[in-house]
C-alpha positions in Angstrom: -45.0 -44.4 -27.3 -41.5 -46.2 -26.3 -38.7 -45.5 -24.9 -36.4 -47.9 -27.0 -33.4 -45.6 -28.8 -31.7 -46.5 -31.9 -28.6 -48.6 -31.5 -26.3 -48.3 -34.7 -23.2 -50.8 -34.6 -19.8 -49.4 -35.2 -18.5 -52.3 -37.6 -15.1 -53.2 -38.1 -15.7 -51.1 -42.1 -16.0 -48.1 -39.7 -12.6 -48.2 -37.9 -11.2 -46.8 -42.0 -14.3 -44.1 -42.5 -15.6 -43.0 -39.1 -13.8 -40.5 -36.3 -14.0 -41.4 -33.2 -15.2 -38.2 -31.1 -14.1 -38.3 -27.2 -14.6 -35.4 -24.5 -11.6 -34.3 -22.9 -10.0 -34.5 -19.3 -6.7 -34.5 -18.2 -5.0 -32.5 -21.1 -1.3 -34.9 -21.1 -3.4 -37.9 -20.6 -5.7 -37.8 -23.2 -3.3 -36.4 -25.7 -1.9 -39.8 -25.2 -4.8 -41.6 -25.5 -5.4 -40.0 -28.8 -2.3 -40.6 -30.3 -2.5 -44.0 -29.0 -5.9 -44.9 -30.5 -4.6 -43.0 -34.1 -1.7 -45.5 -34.0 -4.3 -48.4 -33.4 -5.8 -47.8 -36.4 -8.5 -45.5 -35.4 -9.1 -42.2 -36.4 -9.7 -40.2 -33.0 -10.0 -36.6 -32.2 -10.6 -34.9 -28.7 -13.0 -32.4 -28.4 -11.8 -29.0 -27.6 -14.8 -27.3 -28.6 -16.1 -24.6 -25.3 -18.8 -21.9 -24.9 -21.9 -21.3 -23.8 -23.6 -23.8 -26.6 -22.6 -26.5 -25.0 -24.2 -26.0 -21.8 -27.4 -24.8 -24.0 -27.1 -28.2 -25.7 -26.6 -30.3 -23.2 -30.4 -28.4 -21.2 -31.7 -28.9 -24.8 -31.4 -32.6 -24.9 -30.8 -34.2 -21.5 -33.1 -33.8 -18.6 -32.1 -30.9 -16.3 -31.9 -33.4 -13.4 -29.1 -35.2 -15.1 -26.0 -34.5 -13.4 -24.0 -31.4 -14.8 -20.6 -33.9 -16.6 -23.4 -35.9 -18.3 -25.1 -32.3 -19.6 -21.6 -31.5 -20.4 -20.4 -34.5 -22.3 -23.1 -35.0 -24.1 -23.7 -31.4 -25.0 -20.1 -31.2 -26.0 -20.7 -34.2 -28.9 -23.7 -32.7 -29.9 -22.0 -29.1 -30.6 -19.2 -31.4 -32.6 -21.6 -32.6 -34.8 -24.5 -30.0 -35.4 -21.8 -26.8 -35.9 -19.5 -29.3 -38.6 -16.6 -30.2 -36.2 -17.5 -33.6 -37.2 -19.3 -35.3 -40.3 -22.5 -37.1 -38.8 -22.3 -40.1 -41.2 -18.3 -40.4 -40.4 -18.4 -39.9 -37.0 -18.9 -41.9 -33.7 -18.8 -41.1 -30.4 -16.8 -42.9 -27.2 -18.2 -42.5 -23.8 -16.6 -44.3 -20.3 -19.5 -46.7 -18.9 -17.9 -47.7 -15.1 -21.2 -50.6 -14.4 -21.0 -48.6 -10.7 -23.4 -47.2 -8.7 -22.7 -43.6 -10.4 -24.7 -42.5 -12.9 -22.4 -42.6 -15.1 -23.4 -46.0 -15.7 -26.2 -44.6 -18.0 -24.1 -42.0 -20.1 -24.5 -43.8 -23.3 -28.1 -44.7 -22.9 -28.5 -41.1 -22.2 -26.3 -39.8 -25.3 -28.2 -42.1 -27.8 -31.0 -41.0 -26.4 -29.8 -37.4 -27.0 -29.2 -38.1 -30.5 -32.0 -39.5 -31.3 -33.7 -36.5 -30.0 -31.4 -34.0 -32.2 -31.8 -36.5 -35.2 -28.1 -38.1 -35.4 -29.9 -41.9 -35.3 -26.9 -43.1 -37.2 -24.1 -42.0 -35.4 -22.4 -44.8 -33.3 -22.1 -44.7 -29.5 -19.0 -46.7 -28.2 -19.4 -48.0 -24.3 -15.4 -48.0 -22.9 -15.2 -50.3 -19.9 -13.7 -53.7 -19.5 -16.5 -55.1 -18.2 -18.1 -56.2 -21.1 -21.0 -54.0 -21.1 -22.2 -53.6 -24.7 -19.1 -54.5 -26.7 -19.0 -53.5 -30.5 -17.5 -55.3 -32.8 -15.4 -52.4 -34.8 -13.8 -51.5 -31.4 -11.5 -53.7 -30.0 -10.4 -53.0 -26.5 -7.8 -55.8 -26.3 -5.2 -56.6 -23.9 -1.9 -54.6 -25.7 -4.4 -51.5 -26.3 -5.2 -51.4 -22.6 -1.9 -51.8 -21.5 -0.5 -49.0 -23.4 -3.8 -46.9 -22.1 -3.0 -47.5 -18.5 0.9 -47.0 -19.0 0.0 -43.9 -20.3 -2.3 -43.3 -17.2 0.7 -44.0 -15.2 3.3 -41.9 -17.1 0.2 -38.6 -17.4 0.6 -38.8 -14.0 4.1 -38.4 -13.6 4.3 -35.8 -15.9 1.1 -34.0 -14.1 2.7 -33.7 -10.9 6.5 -32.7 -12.0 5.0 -30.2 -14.1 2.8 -28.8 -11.6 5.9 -28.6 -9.2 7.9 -26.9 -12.0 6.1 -24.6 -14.0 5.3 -21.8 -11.3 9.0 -21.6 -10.6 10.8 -22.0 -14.1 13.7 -19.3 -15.0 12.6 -19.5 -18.5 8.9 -19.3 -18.7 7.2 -22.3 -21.0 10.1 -24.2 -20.6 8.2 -27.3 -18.5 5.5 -26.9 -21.0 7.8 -27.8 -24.1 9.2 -30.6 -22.5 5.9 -32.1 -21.4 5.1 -32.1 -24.9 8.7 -33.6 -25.7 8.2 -36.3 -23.8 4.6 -37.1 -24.9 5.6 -37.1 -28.6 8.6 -39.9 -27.5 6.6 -42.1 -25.4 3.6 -41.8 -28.6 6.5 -42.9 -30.8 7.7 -45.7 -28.4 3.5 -46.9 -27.9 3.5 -46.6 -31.7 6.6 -48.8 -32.1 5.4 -51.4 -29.8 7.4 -50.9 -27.1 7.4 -48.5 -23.7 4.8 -50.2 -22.1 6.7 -52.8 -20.0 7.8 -52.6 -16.5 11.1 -52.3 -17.3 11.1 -49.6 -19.6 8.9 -47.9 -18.0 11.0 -47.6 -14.7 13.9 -46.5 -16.9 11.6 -43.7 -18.9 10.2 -42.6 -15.1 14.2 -42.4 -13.6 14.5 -40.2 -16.9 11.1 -38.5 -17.2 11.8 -37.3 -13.6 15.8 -36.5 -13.9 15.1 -34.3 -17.2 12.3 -32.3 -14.9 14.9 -31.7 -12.0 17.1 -30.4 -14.5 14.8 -27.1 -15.3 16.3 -24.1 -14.1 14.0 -22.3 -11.3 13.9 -19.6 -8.8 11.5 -21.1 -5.7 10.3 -17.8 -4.3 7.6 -19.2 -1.7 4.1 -19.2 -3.5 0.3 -20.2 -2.6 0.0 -24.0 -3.0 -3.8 -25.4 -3.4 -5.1 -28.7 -4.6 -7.9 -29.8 -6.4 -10.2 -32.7 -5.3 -14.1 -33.6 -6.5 -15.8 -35.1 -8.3 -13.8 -36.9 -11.1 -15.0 -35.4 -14.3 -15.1 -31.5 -13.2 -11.9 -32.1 -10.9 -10.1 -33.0 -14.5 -12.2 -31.0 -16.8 -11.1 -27.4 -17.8 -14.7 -27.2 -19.6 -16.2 -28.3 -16.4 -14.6 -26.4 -14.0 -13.7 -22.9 -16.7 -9.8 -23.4 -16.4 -9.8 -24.0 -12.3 -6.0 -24.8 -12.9 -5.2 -21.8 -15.3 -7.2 -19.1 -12.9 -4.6 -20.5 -9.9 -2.0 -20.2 -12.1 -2.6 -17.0 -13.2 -2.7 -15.7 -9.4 0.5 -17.4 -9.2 -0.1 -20.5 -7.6 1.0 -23.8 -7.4 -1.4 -26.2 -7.7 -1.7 -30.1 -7.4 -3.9 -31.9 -8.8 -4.3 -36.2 -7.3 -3.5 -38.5 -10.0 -5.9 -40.3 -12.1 -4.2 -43.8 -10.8 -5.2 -43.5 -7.4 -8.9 -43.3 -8.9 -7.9 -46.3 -11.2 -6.4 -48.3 -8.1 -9.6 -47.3 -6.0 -11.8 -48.9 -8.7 -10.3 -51.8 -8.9 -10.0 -52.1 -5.1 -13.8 -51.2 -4.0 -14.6 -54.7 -5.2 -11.9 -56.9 -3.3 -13.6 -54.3 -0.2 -16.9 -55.3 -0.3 -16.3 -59.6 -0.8 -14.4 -58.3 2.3 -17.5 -56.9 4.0 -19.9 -58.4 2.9 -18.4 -61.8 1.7 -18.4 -63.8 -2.0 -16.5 -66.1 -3.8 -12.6 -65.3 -4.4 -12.9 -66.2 -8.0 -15.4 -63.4 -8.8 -12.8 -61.2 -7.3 -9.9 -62.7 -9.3 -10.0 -60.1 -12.2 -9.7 -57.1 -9.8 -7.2 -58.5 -8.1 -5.0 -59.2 -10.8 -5.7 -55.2 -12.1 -4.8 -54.0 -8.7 -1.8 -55.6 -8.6 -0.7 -54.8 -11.9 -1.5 -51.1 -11.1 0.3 -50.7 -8.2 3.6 -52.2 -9.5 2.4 -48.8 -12.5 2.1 -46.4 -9.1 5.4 -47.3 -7.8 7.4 -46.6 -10.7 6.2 -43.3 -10.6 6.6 -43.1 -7.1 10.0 -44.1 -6.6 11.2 -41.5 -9.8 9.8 -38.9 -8.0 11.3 -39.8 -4.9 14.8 -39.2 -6.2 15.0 -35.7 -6.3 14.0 -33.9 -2.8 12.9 -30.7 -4.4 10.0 -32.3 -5.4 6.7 -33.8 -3.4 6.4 -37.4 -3.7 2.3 -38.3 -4.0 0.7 -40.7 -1.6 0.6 -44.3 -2.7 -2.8 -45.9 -2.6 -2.1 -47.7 0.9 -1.2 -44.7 2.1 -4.0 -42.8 0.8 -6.6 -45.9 2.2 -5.5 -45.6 5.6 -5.7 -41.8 5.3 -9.1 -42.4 4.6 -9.8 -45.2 7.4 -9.1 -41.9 10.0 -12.1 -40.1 8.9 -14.7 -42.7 7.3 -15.6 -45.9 6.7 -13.6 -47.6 3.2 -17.1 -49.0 2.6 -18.0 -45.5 1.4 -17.7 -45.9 -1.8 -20.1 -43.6 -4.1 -19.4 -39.8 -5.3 -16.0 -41.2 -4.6 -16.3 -42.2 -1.3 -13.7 -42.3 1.2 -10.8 -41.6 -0.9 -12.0 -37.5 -1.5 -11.7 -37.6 2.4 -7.9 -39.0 1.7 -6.8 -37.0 -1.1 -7.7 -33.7 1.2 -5.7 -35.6 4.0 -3.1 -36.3 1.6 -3.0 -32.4 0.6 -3.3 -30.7 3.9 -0.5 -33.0 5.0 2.1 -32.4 2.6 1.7 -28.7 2.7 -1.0 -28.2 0.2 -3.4 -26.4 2.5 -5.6 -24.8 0.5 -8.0 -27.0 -1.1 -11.1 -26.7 -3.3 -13.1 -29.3 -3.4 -15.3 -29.2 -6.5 -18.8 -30.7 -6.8 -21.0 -30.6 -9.7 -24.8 -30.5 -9.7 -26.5 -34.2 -9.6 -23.9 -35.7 -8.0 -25.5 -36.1 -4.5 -23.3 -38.2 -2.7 -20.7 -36.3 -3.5 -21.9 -33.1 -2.2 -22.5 -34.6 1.1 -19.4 -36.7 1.6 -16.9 -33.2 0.3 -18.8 -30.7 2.6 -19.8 -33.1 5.8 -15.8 -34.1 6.3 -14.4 -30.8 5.5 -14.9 -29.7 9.2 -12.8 -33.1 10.4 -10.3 -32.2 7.8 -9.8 -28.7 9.5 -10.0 -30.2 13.2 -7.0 -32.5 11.7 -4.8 -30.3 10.2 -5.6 -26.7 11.6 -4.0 -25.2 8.9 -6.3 -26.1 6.3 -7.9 -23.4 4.1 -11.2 -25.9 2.5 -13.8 -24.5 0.3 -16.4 -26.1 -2.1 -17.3 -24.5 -5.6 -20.3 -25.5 -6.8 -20.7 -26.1 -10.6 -23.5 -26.7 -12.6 -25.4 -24.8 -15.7 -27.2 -22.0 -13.3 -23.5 -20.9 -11.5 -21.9 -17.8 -12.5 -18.2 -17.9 -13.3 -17.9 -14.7 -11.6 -19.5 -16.0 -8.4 -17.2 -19.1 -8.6 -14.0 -16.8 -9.1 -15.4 -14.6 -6.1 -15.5 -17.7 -3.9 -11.7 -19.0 -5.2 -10.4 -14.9 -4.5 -11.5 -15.2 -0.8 -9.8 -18.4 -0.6 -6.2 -17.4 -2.2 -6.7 -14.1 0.0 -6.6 -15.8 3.2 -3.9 -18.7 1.6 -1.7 -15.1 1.2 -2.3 -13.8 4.7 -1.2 -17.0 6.0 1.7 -17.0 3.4 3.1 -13.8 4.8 2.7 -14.7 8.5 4.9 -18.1 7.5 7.3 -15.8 5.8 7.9 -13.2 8.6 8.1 -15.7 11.1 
């Protein structure tokens, strides 16, 4: 018996016939990273697909001790392909692969493995990292691809947090939501045309992006204001986390959710940490530095757009989220995302976000331990913090989880009020 899996190429003949299948996240981001990949040539499609198959699935073919996004993602792909989303002989399938200490490391060994298993031996399984790891030669991650990937990382950001700040207040209701939309369609068009991308332009489209937001006519009536922090993947995952954002919505909140660039920033930084620790040669370190750099100049275009209008909340750079962090824990914490949960909780419960749920999936160990064990220094910090932790995985009731965000929001209210009469 082995354990080898089949490893089908995805040749450069494939980029014309095949779909590229991709789980989704951050709604505005990855609707730009599908429109940029379908102006690249590719033919790419999120998957949208929900329901209780795709949890079934993911037990079915991946070992219940897997961590619950794994389950999920690769239970989503398989429900693509086996219910005719997708053609199996025109299909492949794109997976992140960080080379970290997370498990996440092994997704695609895990989803060939899983379709193998469910007899889909010949679909393609696409690694996306920049670290080399198991390139193929249909899929070219080069250097103007990325940069329009991250710019779009940088500009889904933006657009996160002014519409966040917007929609719960708007006069007329789906009015942010339009332009959202608006303005991914023109920057698309601009990626598309080549263009967009650049420093330059891109501080003009944030001063703009940010100007055409402040224009919206709203009525602030004071509201509940929670954020979101976890683990990555169920933090940004509507499948993961069954609509967190659209339940707080619904109870008429307004909700904040850290930007994916702080992640991107705290990736590249953890190595330039530990040759800092624990020594190395400068030249291994060469390649994250020059990505840091590069990503913070992104960050503080964003920044400084937001920064013009005072209505809105300008998020935390990455220095200030770091030493945030350096208050509570070491920044050689680095797995289940390490120090900086502790510093996007800071970061919330200092600019008036103070109810927070920290999300944790099942698996995900290190997570679970540093969310909950710095919780309590949180609330010794800033008294006024309102913390829970939701647990998800494929035994939790939805009901349960709603239960535990009701007794949240219904303290976050009592504490509302007594801000209101006094």
């Amino acid at each position: 018996m082995t354990n080898r899996v089949s490893q089908p190429v995805f040749t450069r003949e494939m980029k014309q016939t095949h779909t590229i299948l991709f789980p989704n996240m951050l709604d505005i981001h990855f609707r730009f990273l599908e429109n940029i990949l379908n102006a690249s040539g590719y033919h790419a499609m999120r998957l949208m697909n929900e329901g209780a198959s795709i949890c079934e699935l993911g037990l079915q073919y991946v070992h219940n001790d897997t961590c619950y996004p794994a389950l999920l993602t690769i239970g989503q792909m398989l429900d693509a392909l086996l219910n005719g989303m997708a053609d199996p002989d025109h299909s492949a399938l794109i997976m992140p692969q960080t080379g970290g200490g997370c498990r996440a490391s092994n997704y695609v060994f895990l989803l060939r493995k899983a379709l193998d298993a469910a007899g889909y031996q010949q679909v393609p399984v696409i690694s996306l990292n920049i670290s080399g790891l198991d390139s193929q030669p249909g899929f070219d991650l080069n250097l103007p691809l990325l940069r329009k990937m991250l710019a779009a990382m940088a500009y889904g950001d933006l657009l996160m947090a002014l519409s966040n700040q917007t929609s719960p207040y708007e006069t007329h209701k789906g009015q942010t939501e339009e332009l959202v939309a608006a303005w991914i369609n023109e920057l698309s068009q601009h990626f598309n045309e080549g263009h967009g991308y650049d420093l330059k332009t891109m501080k003009r489209n944030s001063a703009k992006i940010a100007q055409s937001f402040h224009q919206i006519p709203v009525n602030c009536i004071p509201k509940i204001k929670c954020g979101i922090v976890g683990e990555i993947y169920v933090k940004y995952s509507a499948l993961a986390n069954n609509h967190l954002e659209d339940f707080l919505k619904n109870n008429d909140c307004e909700v904040m959710v850290p930007g994916i660039m702080q992640f991107l920033l705290y990736a590249a930084d953890m190595p330039i940490e530990d040759a800092r620790r624990y020594g190395g040669r400068k030249s291994s370190q060469l390649m994250s530095i020059a990505m840091f750099e590069f990503l913070q100049k992104y960050e503080s275009l964003m920044l400084d757009a937001v920064a013009q209008y005072s209505e809105f909340t300008v998020p935390a750079s990455y220095k200030e989220l770091k030493e945030l962090g350096a208050e509570m824990i070491s920044t050689g914490c680095k797995m289940g995302e390490g120090w900086l949960l502790s510093a996007e909780m800071a970061e919330l419960a200092s600019k008036g976000y103070d109810n927070i749920i920290c999300v944790q999936p099942f698996g995900c160990l290190p997570n679970h331990i540093i969310g909950k064990a710095m919780m309590g220094r949180i609330q010794k910090k800033y008294p006024n913090a309102n913390v829970t932790a939701i647990d998800y995985d494929a035994g939790s009731a939805k009901v349960n989880q709603e239960n535990r965000l009701r007794l949240l929001l219904s303290i976050a209210q009592e504490s509302l009020q007594d801000q209101f009469e006094s």
